[in-house]
VOPAGU-2260 file (C-alpha; in pm, 1 decimal, decimal comma):
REM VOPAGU-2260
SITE   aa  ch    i         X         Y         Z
SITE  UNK   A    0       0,0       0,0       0,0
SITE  UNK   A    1     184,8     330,8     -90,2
SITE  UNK   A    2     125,4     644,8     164,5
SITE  UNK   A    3    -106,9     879,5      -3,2
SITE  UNK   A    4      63,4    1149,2     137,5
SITE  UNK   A    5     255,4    1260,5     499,1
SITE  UNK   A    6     105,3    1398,0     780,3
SITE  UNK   A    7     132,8    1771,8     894,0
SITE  UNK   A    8     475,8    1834,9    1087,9
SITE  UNK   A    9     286,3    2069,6    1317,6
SITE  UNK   A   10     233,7    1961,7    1715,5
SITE  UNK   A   11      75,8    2294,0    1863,7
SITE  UNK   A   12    -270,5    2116,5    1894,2
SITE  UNK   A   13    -119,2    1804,6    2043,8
SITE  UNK   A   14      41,4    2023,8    2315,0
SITE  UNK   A   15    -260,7    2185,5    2400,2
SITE  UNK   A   16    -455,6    1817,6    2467,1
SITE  UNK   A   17    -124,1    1725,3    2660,2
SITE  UNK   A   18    -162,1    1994,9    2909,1
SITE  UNK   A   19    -553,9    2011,3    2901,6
SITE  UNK   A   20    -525,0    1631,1    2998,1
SITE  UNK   A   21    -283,6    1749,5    3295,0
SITE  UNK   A   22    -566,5    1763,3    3587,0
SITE  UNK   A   23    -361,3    1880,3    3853,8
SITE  UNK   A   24     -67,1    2165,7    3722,2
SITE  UNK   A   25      81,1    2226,3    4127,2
SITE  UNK   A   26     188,8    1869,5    4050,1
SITE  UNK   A   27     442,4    1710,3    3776,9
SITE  UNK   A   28     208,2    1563,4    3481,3
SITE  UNK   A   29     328,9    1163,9    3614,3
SITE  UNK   A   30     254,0    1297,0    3961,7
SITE  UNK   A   31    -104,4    1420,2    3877,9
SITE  UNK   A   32    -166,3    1073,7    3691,9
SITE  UNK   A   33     -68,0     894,2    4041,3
SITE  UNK   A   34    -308,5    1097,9    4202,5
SITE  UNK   A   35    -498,2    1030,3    3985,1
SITE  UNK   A   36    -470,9     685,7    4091,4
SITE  UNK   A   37    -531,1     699,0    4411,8
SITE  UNK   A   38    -788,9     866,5    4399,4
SITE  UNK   A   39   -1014,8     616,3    4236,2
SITE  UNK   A   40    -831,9     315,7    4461,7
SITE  UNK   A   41    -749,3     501,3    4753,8
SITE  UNK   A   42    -370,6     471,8    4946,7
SITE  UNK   A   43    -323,7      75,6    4962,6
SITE  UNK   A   44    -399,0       5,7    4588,5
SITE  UNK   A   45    -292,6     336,4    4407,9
SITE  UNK   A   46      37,9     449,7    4594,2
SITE  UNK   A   47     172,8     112,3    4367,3
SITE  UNK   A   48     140,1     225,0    4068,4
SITE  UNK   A   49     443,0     401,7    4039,6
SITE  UNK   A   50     557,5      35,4    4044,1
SITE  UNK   A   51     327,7     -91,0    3778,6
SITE  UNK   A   52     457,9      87,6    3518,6
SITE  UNK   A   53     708,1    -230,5    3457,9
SITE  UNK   A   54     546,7    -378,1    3158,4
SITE  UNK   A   55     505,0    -762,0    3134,2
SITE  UNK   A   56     425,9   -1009,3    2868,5
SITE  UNK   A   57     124,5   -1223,0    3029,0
SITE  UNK   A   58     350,2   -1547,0    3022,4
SITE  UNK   A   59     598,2   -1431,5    3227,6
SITE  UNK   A   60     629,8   -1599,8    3513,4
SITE  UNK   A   61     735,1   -1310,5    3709,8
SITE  UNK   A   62     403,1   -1133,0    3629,0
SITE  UNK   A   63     201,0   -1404,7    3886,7
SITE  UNK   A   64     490,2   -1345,3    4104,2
SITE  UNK   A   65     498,0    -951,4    4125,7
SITE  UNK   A   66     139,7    -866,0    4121,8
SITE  UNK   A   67     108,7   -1137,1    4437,2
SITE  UNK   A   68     405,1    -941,4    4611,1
SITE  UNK   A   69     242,3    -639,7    4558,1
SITE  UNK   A   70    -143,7    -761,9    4659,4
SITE  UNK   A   71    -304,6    -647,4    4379,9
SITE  UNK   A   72    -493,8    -827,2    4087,4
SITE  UNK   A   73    -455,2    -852,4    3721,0
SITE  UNK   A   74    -718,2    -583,1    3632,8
SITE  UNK   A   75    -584,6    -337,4    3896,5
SITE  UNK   A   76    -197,4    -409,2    3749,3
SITE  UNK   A   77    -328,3    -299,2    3415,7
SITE  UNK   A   78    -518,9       5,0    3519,3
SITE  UNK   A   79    -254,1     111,3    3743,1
SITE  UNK   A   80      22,9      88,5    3434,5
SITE  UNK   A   81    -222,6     157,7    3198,6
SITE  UNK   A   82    -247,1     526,7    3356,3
SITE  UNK   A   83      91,2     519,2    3505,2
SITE  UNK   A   84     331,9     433,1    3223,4
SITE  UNK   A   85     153,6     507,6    2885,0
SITE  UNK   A   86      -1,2     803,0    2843,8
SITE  UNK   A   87     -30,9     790,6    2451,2
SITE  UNK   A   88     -27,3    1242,0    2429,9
SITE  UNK   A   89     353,1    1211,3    2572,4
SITE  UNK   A   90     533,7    1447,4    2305,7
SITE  UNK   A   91     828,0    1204,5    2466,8
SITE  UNK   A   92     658,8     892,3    2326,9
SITE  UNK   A   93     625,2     822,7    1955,3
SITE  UNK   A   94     263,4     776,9    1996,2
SITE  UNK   A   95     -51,7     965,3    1913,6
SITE  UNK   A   96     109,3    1283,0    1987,9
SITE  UNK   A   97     254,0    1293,3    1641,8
SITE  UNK   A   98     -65,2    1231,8    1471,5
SITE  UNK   A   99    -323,1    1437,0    1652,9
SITE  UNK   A  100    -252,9    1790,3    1464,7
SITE  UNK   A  101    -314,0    1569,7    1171,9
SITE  UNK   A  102    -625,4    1387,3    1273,7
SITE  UNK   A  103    -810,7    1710,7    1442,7
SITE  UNK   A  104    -742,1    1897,6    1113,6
SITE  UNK   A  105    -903,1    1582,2     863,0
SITE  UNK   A  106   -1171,3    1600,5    1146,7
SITE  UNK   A  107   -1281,3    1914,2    1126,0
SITE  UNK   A  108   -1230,8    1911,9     707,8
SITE  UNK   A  109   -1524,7    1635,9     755,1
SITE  UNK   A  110   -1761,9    1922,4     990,5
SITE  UNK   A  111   -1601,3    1901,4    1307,7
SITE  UNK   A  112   -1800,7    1760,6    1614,5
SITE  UNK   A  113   -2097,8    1914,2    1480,3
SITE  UNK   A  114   -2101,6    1657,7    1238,7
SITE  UNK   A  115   -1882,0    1327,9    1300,1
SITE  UNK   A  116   -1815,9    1115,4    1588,6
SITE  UNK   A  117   -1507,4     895,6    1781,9
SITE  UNK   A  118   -1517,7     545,5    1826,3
SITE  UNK   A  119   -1238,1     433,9    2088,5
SITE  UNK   A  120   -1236,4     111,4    2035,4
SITE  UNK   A  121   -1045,3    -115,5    2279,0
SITE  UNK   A  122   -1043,9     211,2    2512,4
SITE  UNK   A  123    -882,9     113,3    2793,0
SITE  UNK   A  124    -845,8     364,0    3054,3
SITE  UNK   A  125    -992,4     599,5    2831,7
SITE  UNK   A  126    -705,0     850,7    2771,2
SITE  UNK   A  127    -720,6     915,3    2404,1
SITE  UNK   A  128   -1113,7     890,1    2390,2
SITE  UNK   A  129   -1088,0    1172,3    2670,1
SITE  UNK   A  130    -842,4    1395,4    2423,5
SITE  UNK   A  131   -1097,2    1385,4    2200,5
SITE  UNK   A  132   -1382,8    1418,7    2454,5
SITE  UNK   A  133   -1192,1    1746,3    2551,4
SITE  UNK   A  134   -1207,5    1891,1    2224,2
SITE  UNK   A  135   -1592,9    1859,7    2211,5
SITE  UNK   A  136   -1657,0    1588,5    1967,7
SITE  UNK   A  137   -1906,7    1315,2    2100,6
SITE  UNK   A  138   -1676,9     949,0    2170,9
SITE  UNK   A  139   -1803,8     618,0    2218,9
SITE  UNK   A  140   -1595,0     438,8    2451,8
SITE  UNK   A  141   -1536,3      87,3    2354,8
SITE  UNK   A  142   -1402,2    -200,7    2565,5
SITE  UNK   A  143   -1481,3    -540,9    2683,9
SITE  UNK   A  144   -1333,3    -510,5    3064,8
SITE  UNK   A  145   -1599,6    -360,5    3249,0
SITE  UNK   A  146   -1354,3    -250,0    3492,8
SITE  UNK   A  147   -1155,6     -40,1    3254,2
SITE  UNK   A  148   -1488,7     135,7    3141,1
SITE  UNK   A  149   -1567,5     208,5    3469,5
SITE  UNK   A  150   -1187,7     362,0    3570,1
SITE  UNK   A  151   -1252,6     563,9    3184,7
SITE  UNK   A  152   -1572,1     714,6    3331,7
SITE  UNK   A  153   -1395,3     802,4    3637,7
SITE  UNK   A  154   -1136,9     982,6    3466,8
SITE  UNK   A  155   -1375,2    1163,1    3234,9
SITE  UNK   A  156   -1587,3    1283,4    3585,5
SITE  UNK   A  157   -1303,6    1446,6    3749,9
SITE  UNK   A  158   -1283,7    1675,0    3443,2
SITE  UNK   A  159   -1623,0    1739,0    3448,3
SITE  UNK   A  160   -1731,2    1578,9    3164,4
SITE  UNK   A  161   -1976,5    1271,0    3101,7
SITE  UNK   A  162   -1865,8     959,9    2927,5
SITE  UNK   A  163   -2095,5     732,9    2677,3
SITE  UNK   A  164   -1940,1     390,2    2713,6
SITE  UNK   A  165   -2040,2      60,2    2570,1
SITE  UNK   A  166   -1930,1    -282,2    2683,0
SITE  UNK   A  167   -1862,2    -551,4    2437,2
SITE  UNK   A  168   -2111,3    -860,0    2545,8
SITE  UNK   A  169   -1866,3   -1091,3    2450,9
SITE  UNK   A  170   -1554,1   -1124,3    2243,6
SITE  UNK   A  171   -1634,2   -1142,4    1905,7
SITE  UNK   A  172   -1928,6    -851,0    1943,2
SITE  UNK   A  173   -1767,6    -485,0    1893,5
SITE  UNK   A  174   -1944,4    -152,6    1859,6
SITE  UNK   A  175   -2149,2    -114,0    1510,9
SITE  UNK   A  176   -2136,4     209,5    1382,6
SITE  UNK   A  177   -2318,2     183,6    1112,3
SITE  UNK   A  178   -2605,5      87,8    1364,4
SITE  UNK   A  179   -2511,6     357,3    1533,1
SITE  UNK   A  180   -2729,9     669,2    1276,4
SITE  UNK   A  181   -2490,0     939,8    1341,9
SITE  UNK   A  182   -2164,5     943,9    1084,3
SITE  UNK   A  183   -1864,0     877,4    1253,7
SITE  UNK   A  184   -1492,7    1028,5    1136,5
SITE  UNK   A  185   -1262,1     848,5    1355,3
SITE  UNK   A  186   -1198,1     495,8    1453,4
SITE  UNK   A  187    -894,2     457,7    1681,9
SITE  UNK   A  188    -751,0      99,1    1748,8
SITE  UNK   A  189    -487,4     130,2    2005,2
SITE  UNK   A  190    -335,8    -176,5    2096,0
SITE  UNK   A  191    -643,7    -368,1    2065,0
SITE  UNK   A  192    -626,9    -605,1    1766,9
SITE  UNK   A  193    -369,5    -803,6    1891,7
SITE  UNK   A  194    -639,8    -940,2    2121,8
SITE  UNK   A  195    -953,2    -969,9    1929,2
SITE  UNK   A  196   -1051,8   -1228,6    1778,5
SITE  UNK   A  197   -1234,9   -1218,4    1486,3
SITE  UNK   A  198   -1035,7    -951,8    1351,6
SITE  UNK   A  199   -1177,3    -857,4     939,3
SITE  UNK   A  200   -1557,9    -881,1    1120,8
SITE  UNK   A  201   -1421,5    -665,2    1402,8
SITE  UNK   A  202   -1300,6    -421,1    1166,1
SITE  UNK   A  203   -1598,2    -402,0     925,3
SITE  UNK   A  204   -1829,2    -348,7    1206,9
SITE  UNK   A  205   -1579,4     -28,5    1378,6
SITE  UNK   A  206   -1537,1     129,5    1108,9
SITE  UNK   A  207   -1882,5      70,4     867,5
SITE  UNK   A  208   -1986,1     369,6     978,7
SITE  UNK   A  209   -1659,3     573,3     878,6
SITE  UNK   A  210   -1783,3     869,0     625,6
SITE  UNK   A  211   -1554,8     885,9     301,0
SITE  UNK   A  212   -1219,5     990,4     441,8
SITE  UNK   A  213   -1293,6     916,6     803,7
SITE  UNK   A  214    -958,9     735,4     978,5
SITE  UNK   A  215    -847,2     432,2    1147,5
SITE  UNK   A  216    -574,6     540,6    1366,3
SITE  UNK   A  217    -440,2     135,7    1405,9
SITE  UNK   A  218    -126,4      18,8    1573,0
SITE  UNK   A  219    -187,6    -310,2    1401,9
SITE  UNK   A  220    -266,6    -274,7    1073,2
SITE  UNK   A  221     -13,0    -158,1     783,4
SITE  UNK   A  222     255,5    -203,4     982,5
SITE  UNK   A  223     627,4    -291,8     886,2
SITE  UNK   A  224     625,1    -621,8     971,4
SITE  UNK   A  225     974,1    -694,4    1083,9
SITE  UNK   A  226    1055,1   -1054,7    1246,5
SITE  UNK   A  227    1168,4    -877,3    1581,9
SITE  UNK   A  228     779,0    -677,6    1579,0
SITE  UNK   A  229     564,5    -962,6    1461,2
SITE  UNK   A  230     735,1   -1238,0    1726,9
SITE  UNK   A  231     654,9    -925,7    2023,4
SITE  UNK   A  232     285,5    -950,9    1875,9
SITE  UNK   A  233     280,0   -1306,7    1862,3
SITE  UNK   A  234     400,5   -1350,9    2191,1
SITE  UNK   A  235     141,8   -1053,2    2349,5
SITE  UNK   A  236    -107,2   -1182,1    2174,2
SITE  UNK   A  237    -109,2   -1548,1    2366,7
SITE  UNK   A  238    -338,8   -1672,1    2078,3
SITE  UNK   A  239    -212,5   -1849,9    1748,7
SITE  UNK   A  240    -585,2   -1810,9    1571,0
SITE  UNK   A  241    -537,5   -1409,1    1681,4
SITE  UNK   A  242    -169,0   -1413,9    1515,4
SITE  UNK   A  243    -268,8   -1597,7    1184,4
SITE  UNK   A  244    -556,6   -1346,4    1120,5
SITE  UNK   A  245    -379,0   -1054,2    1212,2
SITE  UNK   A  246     -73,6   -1123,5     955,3
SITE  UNK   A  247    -302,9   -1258,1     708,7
SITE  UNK   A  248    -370,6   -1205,3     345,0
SITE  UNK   A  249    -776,4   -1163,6     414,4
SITE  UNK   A  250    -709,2    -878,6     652,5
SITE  UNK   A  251    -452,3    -762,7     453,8
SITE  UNK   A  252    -630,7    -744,4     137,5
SITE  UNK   A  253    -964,1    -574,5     335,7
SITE  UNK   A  254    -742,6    -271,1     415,0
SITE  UNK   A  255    -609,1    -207,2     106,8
SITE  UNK   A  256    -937,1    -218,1     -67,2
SITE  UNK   A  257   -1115,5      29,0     178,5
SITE  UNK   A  258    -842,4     213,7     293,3
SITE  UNK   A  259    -510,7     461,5     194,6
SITE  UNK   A  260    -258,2     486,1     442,5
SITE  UNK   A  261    -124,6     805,1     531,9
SITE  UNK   A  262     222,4     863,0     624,8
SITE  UNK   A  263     294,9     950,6     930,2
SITE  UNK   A  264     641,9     980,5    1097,0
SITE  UNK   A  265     742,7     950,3    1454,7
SITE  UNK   A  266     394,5     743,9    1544,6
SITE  UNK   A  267     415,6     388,6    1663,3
SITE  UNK   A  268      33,3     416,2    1461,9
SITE  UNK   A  269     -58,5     446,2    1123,8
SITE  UNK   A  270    -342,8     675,5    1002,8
SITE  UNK   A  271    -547,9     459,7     726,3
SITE  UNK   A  272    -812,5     688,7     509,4
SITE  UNK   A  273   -1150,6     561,9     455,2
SITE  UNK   A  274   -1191,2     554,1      53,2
């Protein structure tokens, strides 16, 4: 698939959302996240998480080993590093921060949040959903944890704003939004595909509601495959029937028939253009 152009160079809007998503400015921006924290789990639980921002793969044995140490469970370890250690606006971290100039501007080219909504699909803790919640467009939170929804919600309160959230019933059921009746302009998969299974129905149903040059933002699709990257997905993945779909010629082919890929430098994501 060849890029069908580069994205804009410019990061002024991305700084704003960085420091709009810092809630408390008397504190560092880690130290408000831990805060944060501990707020929603009080001392015992949330004074750890400056702890859980050690990343694991879920076959480690040390994982078991650490999170019993500690005293917490598996959904609190990933809500406590989830907010902890990747905050995906980080103009340190080659993540959405060098795509968001680019997406608000397509956004807005498509009417702006009078006119298109957000799907955060696979939202986790709700960060980006909440950028984009910031800015005023309308975002359908996305995930199958109900405990993550809940934390997203949490995080959305404390800035005074409301969040719509939708839990996937089971694994193979994601959020239609072509059911939905209001056009949507953005789709982002974060970190998400590499544990859904189902993964070319998953993606028709996200983004069938995508208006003519509405995005994906993906981290798993049109990626440079190199052997180093697809053995980390393989491995965080835990699931061989996940793996095969993900590098394989049906979702392959899907992507390049609906979608351009813009190029977009510095981003661990790609942007991919609804034709």
């Amino acid at each position: 698939m060849e890029p069908a152009a580069r994205c804009t160079p410019e990061r002024r809007r991305a700084e704003e959302a960085f420091r709009r998503l810092h809630l408390y400015p008397e504190l560092t921006e880690l130290e408000s996240r831990l805060s944060e924290l501990i707020e929603y789990f009080g001392w015992e639980t949330g004074h750890k998480a400056d702890a859980c921002r050690r990343w694991f793969y879920r076959d480690d044995p040390k994982y078991a080993r650490f999170r019993e140490r500690l005293g917490i469970t598996h959904m609190e370890f990933t809500i406590l590093h989830s907010y902890a250690f990747a905050h995906r606006l980080d103009p340190s971290r080659p993540d959405l921060f060098a795509l968001y100039d680019e997406v608000l501007g397509r956004l807005e080219a498509l009417g702006g949040a009078q006119e298109v909504s957000v799907l955060d699909f696979g939202c986790g803790t709700g960060q980006i959903g909440l950028a984009f919640r910031q800015e005023g467009y309308r975002v359908v939170l996305n995930d199958i944890e109900p405990d993550l929804l809940e934390f997203a919600r949490f995080v959305h309160a404390n800035r005074g704003l409301e969040a719509e959230t939708w839990l996937s019933p089971a694994p193979r059921t994601a959020y239609d939004t072509a059911a939905d009746g209001r056009p949507f302009g953005l789709v982002v998969e974060w970190s998400a595909f590499e544990h859904t299974p189902g993964l070319t129905a998953t993606l028709e149903t996200i983004t069938g509601g995508l208006v003519p040059g509405g995005m994906l933002v993906t981290t798993s699709l049109a990626r440079d495959w190199t052997p180093e990257l697809r053995e980390h997905y393989e491995r965080d993945s835990g699931d061989a029937e996940i793996s095969d779909e993900l590098f394989g010629a049906e979702l392959a082919a899907h992507v390049a028939e609906h979608f351009e890929e813009l190029d977009c430098p510095g981003s661990l994501a790609q942007i991919l253009v609804k034709r």
